[in-house]
C-alpha positions in Angstrom: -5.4 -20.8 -15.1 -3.9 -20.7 -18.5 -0.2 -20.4 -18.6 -0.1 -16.9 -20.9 -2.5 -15.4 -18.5 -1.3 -16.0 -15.7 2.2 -14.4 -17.6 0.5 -11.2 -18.1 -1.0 -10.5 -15.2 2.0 -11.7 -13.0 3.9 -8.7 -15.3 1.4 -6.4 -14.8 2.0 -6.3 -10.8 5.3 -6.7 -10.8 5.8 -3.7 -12.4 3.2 -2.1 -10.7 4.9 -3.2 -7.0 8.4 -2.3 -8.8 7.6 1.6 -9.3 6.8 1.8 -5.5 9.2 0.0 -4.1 12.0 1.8 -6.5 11.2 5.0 -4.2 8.5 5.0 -1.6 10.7 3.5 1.0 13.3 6.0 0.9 11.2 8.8 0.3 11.0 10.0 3.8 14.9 9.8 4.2 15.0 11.8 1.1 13.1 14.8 2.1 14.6 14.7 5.4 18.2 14.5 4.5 18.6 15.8 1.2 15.8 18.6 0.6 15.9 19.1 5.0 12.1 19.4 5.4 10.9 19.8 9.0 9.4 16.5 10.4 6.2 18.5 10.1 6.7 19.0 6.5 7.2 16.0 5.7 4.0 14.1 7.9 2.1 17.3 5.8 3.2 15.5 2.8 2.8 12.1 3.4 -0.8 13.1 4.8 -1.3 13.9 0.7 -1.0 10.2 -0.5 -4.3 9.4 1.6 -5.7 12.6 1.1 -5.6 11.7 -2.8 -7.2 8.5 -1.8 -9.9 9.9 -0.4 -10.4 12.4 -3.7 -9.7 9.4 -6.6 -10.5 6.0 -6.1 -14.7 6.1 -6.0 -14.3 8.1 -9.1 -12.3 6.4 -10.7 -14.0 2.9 -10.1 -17.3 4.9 -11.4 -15.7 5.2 -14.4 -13.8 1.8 -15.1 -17.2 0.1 -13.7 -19.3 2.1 -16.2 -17.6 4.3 -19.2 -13.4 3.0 -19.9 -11.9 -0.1 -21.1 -9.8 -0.4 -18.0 -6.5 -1.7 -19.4 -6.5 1.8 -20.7 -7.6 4.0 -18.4 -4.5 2.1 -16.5 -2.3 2.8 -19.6 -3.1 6.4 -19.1 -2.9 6.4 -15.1 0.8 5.3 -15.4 2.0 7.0 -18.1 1.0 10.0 -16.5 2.2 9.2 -13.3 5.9 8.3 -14.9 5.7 12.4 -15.9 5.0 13.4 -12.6 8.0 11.8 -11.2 10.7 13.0 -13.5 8.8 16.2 -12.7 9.3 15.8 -8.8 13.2 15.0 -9.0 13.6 18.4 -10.4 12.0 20.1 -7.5 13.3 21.4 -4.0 10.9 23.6 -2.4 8.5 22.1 0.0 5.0 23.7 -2.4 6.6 22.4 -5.5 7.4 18.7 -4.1 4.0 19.0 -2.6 2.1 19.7 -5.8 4.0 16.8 -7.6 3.3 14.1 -5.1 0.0 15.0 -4.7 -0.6 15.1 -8.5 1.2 11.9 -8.4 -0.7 10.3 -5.7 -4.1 11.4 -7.4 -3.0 8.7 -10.0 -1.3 5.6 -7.7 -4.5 5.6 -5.7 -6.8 4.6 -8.7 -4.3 2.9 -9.9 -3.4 0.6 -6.6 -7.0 -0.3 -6.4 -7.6 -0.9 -10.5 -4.7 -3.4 -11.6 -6.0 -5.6 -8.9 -9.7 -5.6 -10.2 -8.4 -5.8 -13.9 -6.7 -8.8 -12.5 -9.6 -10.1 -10.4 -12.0 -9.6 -13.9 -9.3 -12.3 -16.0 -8.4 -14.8 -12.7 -10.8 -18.2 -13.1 -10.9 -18.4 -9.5 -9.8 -15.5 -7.7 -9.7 -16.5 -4.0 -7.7 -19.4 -5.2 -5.4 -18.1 -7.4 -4.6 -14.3 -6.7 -1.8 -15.0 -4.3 -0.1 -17.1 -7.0 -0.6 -13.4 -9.2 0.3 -11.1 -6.7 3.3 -12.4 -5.2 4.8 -11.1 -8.4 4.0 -8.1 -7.3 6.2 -8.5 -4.0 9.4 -10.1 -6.4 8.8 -6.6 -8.2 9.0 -4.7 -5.1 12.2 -6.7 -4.1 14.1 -6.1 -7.2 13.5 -2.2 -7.7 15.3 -2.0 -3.7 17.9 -4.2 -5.0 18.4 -2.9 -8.0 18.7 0.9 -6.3 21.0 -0.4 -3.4 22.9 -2.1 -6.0 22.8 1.4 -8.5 23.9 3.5 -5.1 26.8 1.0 -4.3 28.2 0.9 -7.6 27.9 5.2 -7.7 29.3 5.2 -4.4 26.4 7.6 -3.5 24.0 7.5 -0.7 20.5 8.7 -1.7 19.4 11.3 -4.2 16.7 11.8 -6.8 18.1 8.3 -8.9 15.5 6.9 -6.9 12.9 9.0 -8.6 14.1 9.1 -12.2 14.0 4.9 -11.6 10.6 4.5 -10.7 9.7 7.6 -13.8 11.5 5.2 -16.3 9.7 2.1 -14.5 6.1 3.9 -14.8 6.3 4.6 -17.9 7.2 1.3 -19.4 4.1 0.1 -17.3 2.1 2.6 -19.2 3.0 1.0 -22.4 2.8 -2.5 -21.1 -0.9 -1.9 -20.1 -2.1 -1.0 -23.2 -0.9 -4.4 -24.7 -3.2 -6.1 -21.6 -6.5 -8.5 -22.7 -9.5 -5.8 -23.1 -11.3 -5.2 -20.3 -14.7 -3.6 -21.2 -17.1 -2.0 -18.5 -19.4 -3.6 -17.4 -23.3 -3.1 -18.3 -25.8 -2.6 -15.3 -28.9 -1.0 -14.6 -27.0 0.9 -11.6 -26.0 4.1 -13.0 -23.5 4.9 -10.2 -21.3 1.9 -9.1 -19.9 4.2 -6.6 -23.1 4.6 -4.3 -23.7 0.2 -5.0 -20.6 -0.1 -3.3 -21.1 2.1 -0.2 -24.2 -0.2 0.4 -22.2 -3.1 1.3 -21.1 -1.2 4.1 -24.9 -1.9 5.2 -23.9 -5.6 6.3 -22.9 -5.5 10.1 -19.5 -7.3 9.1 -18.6 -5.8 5.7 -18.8 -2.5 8.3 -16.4 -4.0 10.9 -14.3 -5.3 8.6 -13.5 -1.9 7.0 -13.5 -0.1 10.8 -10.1 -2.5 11.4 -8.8 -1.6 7.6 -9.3 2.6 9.0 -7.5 1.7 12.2 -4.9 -0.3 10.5 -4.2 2.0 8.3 -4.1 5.1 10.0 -1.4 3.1 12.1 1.1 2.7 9.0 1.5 5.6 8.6 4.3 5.5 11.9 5.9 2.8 9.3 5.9 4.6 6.4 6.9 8.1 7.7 9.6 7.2 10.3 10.8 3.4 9.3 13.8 4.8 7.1 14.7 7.3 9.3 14.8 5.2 12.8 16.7 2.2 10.6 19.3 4.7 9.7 19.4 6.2 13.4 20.3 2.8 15.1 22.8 2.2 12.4 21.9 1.3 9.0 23.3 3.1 6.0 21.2 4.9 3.6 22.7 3.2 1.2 21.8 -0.2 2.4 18.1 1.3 3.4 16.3 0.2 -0.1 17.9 -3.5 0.1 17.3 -4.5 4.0 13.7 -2.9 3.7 13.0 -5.2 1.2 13.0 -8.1 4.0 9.4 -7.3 4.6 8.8 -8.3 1.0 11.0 -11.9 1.3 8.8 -12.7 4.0 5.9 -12.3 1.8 6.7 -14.0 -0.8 6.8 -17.3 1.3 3.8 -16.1 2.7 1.9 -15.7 -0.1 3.2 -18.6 -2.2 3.3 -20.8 0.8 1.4 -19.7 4.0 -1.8 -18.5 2.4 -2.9 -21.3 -0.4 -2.3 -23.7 2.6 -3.9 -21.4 5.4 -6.8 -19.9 4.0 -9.0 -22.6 2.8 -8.6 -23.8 6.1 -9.0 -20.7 8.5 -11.6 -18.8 6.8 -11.2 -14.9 6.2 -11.7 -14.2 10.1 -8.8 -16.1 11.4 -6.8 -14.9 8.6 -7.2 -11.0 9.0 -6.3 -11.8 12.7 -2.9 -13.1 11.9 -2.1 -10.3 9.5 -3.5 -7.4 11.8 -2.1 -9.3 15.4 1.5 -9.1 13.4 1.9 -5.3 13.2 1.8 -4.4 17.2 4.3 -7.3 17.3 6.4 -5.1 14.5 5.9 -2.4 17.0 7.0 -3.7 20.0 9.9 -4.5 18.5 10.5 -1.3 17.0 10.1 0.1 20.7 12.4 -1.9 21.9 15.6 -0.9 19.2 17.7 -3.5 19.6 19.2 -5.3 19.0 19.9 -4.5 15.3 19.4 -8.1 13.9 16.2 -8.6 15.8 14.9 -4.8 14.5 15.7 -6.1 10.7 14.7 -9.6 11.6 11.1 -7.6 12.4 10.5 -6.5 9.2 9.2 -9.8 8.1 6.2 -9.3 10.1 5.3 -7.0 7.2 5.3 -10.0 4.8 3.0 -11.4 7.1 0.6 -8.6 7.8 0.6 -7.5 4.1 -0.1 -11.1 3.0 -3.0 -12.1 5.6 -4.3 -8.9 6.0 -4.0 -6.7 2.8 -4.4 -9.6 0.4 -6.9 -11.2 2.0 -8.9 -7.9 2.6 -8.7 -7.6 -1.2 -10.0 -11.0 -1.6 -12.9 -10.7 0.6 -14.0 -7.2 -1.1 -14.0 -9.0 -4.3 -16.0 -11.6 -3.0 -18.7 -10.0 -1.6 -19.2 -7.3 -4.4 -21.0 -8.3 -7.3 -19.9 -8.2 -11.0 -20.8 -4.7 -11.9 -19.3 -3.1 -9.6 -15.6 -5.2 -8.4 -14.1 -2.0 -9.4 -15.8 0.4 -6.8 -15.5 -2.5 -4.0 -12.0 -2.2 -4.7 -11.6 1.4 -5.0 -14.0 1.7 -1.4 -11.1 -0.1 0.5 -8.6 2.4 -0.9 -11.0 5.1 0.5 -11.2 4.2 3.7 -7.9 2.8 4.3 -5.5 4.2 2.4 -7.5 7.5 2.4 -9.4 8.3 5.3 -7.3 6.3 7.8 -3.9 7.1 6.3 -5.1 10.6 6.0 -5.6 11.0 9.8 -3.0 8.7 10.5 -0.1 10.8 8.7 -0.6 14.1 10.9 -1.1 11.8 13.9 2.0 9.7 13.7 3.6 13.6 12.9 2.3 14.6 16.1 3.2 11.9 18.1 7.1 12.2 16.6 6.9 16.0 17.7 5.5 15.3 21.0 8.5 12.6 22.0 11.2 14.7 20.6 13.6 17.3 21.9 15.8 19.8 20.1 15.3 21.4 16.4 16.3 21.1 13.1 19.7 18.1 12.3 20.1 18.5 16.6 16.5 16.8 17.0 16.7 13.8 18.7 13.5 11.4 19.2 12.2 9.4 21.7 11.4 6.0 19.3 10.5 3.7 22.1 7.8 6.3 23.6 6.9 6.6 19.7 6.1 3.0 18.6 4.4 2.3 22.0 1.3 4.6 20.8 0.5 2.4 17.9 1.0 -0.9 19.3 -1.4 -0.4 22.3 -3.9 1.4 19.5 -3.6 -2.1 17.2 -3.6 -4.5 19.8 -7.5 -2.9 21.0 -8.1 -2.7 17.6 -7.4 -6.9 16.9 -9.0 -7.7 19.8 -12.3 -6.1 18.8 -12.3 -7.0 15.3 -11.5 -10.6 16.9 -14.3 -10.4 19.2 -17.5 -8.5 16.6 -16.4 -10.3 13.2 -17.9 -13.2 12.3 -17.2 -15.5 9.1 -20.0 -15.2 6.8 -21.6 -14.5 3.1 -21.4 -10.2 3.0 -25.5 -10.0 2.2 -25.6 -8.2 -1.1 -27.5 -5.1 -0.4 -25.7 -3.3 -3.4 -28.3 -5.0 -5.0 -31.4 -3.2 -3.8 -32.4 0.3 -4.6 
């Protein structure tokens, strides 16, 4: 892979990981401790980020697949998107923060599925040489919880909306940045709508399997991303440390992606590989049922790495294989959908309800019952593994996109 490419692209997701991972993390300690939403406002709002990728992604890979250049249609995405989140740190009430993120989300979800096909289009050999890309993307992550940790220490403050106006600044230098990326034209095809193409992979019995674990999986996470920072700080982790020890997830995959999986893959196959990434997140929640003690809790975080790498690059990897040319974009933007949108949809009001089932008391006074919590999604993923273990088989996805 040439050198200068390989540059470019690496930028591209590093700032594209860096403008999540400046305020995601803390975003459910934020509404909780500085605006004081309810626990049901806040899984109402996190239920918008899939809910936006159920609305955006197949759309949007229509229309990078068939009508826009997509290095600007990305350009556009983020710029956008940097707006929105200067927008949202000037808003308190639960309707107004709703109507930001949810505007906001509209645009990460094309987004999280199109700079990884724009980077799939230029890669020589994607399967081989994606993770070398991508793990840029986890270095980016790292430094924007560094960089806030190391902002909040400096300050002497705990949490605020500087996590916001950072990843505003961050998103719109990406905007720029994209624009400057090698052209990526649409592709020409005899297949008006890429969108329905893609659906038809979902025809082969282990494309279909594959993307029922990636709906459970998903809808899991969302326990992770709605109650992670606010468990961490009960069992004794400031919230000023919060951005920095999260980011131990993202260590983890670094050596995971720049070690584990070049060496790993060619040799496992996809199958074996999804089943190490999946089989690590009911580990990561027996652990968080457990609570202690605190080094073994942080310590667990780096079954993220792991999951993240062998599960959610891979995934990636194997959608691109099996979709053809015209419609990579769609393939990508059809794993959003069902993972990051349908599952994650479900998932947030379901982890919510779960959270208000084991807890006891209202408002600052609520107190909740993690270990009865985390227990729900690790017996969910463990059936889950084990089924996906037991149906998928490693083979060529048969490419019925390609008949009428």
């Amino acid at each position: 892979m040439p050198s200068r490419l390989r540059l470019r692209l690496s930028l591209l997701l590093f700032l594209h990981c860096a403008v999540g991972g400046a305020w995601l993390p803390v975003l459910s300690l934020y509404l909780q401790h500085n605006l004081r939403f309810s626990v049901e406002n806040i899984a109402s709002i996190f239920a918008l980020m899939p809910l936006a990728s159920i609305a955006a992604p197949l759309v949007s890979g229509q229309l990078a697949d068939r009508y826009f250049a997509l290095q600007r249609f990305l350009g556009a995405t983020y710029l956008l998107g940097g707006v929105l989140l200067y927008l949202l740190a000037r808003q308190a009430g639960v309707e107004a923060v709703a109507a930001c993120l949810f505007g906001y989300f509209l645009l990460s979800a094309q987004a999280n599925a199109l700079s990884n096909a724009l980077a799939f289009h230029h890669l020589p050999d994607p399967a081989r040489n994606f993770g070398a890309v991508r793990v840029w993307g986890t270095i980016g992550w790292i430094a924007a919880g560094w960089g806030l940790t190391a902002w909040r220490r400096s300050q002497g403050v705990e949490g605020g909306t500087d996590a916001l106006l950072f990843a505003a600044g961050l998103s719109l230098v990406l905007g720029l940045y994209c624009l400057t990326l090698p052209h990526t034209p649409p592709a020409k095809s005899a297949q008006p709508w890429a969108f329905l193409a893609a659906w038809r992979l979902l025809r082969d019995r282990n494309f279909a399997v594959f993307m029922a674990l990636a709906f459970v999986i998903s809808s899991q996470l969302q326990y992770f991303a709605q109650i992670s920072a606010p468990f961490l700080h009960r069992i004794g982790i400031a919230s000023a440390d919060l951005p920095a020890v999260m980011t131990v997830a993202q260590v983890s995959e670094i050596v995971a992606m720049a070690v584990l999986l070049p060496a790993l893959l060619p040799r496992l196959g996809v199958r074996k590989c999804l089943v190490i990434g999946a089989a690590a997140w009911p580990l990561r929640c027996l652990v968080y049922a457990l609570g202690r003690p605190l080094g073994l809790v942080i310590a667990s975080l780096a079954l993220s790495g792991i999951s993240f790498t062998f599960f959610t690059i891979v995934a990636q990897v194997y959608v691109n294989e099996a979709a053809s040319s015209d419609i990579k974009a769609s393939a990508q933007s059809l794993l959003v959908l069902v993972g990051s949108g349908l599952g994650s949809f479900l998932g947030a009001f379901w982890a919510g309800a779960v959270q208000g089932y084991f807890s006891m008391g209202a408002g600052a006074a609520r107190a909740v019952n993690y270990t009865q919590v985390f227990l729900v999604p690790a017996t969910v993923l463990t059936l889950a593994v084990l089924a996906f273990f037991l149906l998928f088989r490693d083979q060529p996805v048969a490419r019925y996109q390609a008949k009428p």
